[in-house]
C-alpha positions in Angstrom: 311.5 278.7 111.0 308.6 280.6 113.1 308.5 279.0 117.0 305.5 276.9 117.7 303.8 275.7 120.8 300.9 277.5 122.9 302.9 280.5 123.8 303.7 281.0 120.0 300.3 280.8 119.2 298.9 283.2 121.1 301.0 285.9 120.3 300.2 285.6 117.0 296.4 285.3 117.8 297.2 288.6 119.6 298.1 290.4 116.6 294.5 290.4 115.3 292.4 293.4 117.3 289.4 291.6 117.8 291.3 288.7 119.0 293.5 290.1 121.6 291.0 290.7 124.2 289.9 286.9 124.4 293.9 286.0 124.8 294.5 285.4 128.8 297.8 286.9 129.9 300.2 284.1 128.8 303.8 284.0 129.9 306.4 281.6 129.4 307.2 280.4 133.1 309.8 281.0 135.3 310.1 282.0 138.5 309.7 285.8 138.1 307.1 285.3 136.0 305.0 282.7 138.4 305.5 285.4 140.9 303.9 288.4 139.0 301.1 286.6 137.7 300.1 284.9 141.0 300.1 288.4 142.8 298.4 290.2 140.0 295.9 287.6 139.2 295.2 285.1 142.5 294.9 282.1 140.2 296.9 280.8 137.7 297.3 277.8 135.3 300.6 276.3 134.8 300.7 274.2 131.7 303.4 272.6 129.3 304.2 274.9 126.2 303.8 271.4 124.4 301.5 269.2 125.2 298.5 267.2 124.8 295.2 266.4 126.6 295.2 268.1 129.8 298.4 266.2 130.7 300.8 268.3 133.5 298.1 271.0 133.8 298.3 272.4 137.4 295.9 275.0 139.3 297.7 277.3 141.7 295.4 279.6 144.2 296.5 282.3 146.8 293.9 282.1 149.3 293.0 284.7 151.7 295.1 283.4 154.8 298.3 283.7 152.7 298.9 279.9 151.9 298.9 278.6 148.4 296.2 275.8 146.9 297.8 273.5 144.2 295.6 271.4 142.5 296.9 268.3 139.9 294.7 266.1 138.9 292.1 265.0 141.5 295.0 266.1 144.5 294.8 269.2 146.2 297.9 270.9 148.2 298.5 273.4 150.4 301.8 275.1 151.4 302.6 277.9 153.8 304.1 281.0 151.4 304.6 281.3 147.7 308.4 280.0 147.2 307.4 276.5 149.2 304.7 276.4 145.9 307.1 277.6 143.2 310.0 274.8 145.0 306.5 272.6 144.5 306.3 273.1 140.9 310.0 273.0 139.8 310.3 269.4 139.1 307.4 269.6 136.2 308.7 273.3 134.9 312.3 272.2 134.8 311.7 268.9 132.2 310.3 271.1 129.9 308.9 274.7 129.0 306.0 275.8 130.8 303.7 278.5 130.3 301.5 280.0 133.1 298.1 281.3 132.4 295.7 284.0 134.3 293.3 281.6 135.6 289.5 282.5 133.8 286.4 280.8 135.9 284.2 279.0 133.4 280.9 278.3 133.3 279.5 275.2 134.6 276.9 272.3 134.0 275.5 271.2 136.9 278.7 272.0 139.1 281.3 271.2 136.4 283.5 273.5 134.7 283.6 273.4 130.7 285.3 274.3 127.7 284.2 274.4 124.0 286.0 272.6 121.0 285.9 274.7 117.7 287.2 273.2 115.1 288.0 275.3 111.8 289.3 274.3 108.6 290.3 275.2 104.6 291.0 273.1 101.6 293.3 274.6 99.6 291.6 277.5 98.3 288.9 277.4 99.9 288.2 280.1 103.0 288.7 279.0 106.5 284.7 277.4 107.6 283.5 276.4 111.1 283.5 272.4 110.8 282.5 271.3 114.5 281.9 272.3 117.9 280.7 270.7 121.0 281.4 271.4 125.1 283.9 269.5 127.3 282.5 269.0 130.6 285.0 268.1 133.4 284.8 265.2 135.6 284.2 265.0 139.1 286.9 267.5 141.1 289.1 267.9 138.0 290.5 271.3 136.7 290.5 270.0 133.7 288.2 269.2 130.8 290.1 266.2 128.9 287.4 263.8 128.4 289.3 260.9 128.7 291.2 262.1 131.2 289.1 264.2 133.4 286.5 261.2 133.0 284.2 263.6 131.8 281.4 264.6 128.7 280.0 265.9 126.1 277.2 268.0 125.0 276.4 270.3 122.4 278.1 273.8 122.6 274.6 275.4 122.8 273.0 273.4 125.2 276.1 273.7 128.0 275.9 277.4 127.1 271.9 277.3 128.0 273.1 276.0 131.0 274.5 280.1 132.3 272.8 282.1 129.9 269.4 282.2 128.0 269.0 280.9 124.4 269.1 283.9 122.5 272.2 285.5 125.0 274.2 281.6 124.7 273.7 281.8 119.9 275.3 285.6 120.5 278.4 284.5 122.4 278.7 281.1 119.9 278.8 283.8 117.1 280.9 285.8 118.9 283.4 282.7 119.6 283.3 281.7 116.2 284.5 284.5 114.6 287.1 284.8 116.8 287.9 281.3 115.6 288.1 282.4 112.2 290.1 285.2 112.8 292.7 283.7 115.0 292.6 280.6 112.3 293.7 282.8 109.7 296.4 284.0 111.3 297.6 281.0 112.4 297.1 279.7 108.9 299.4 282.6 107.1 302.1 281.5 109.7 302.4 278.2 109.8 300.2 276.8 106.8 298.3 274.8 108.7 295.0 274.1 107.3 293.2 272.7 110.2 292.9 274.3 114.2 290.7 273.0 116.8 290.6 275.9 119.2 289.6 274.9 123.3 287.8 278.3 124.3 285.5 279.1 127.4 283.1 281.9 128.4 283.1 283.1 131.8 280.1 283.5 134.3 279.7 287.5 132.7 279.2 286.3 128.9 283.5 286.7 128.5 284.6 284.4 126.1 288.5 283.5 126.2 290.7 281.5 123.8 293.0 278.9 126.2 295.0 277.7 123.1 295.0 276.3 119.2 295.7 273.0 118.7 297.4 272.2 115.0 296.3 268.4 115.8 293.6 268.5 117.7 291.9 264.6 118.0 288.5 264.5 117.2 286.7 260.9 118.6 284.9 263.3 121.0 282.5 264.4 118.4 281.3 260.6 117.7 279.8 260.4 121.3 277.4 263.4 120.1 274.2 262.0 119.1 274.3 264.1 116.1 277.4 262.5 114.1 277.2 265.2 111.5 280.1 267.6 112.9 282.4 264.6 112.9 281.9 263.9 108.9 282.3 267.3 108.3 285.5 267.2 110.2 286.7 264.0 108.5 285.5 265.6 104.4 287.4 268.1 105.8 290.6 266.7 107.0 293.7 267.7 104.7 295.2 264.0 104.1 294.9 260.4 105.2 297.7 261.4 108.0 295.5 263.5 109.4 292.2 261.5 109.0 294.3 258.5 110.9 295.5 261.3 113.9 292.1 262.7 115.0 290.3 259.4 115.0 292.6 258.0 117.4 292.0 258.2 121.3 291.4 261.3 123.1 
């Protein structure tokens, strides 16, 4: 049976062309690994290899006089050299696998970082179709972009994009996004059999856009607080059984 979880997922998504270069360097964590990433890239997310909304996400930053910023939740550390934060993040990385992430610098409304949700779906033999998207906006001094968690919002995907880039420039990178979507979905799809993915993608401040992970499960009450309740029908018609239909309307 093929392995599963975010690391799985993204080397699969990496063995389509036009997908690879919206992959961040992803590497299961351990020490060694922590170490190389933090040097080569400054910033890095540490995450759980399983896991759901924004839960044990962590933000560590070198900064310039040599100590290390860790960020969790709305609490920010600092420690003196890099082992004192890798001794810091042993007791989350040790419960369970971990992955950490090259760190990408989203965009922001109005000072707040944000994410997009894409969902894509089949029925059975049908070809994969773009059934919803919409922004995650993060709430005040959060890394991440959880709604319920972060306290944050919603918005349309266009309108957070017009937010960085002008209308015509934000439709491009959408289009762009969601054929990546498509792509990576039918990978994922031959692999696993999965019929439904709700990818969480950003775009940097350049017009980069980046795929932080598929999620086989991915809720879905987010797209009710939309004024436009279309997306979430769509989802629902969508939606491969009742088991499904009874997972994404729960709580985000």
């Amino acid at each position: 049976m093929r392995k599963r979880g975010k690391y799985a997922y993204a080397q699969i998504m990496k063995t389509d062309p036009f997908v690879r270069s919206s992959i961040p360097d992803t590497k299961f964590f351990t020490g060694e690994s922590f170490n190389r990433m933090i040097n080569r890239y400054g910033t890095v997310i540490v995450k759980p290899n399983w896991g759901l909304g924004g839960a044990g996400v962590i933000k560590v930053s070198r900064r310039s006089s040599g100590k290390y910023l860790i960020h969790v939740g709305t609490n920010r550390r600092v420690f003196s050299s890099q082992t004192a934060a890798l001794d810091f993040l042993r007791p989350y990385t040790s419960r369970k696998p971990y992955i950490v992430q090259r760190y990408i610098s989203m965009c922001r409304v109005k000072g707040r970082p944000f994410d997009l949700r894409i969902m894509v779906q089949r029925k059975k033999g049908v070809p994969w179709t773009i059934t919803g998207k919409l922004a995650k906006v993060a709430g005040p001094n959060r890394i991440i972009t959880n709604t319920a968690r972060s306290k944050g919002y919603v918005l349309p995907a266009i309108s957070a994009l017009t937010h960085t880039f002008s209308k015509s420039r934000s439709k491009a990178i959408l289009n762009r996004m969601e054929q990546i979507c498509l792509r990576a979905a039918r990978k994922l799809g031959m692999a696993y059999g999965i019929r439904t993915y709700g990818f969480d993608m950003a775009v940097d401040r350049k017009g980069n856009t980046w795929v932080f992970e598929a999620n086989e499960k991915p809720a879905i009450a987010f797209f009710k607080r939309l004024k436009d309740k279309s997306y979430y029908h769509q989802i629902l018609a969508t939606a491969p059984t009742t088991q499904y239909h009874r997972h994404f309307t729960g709580k985000i």
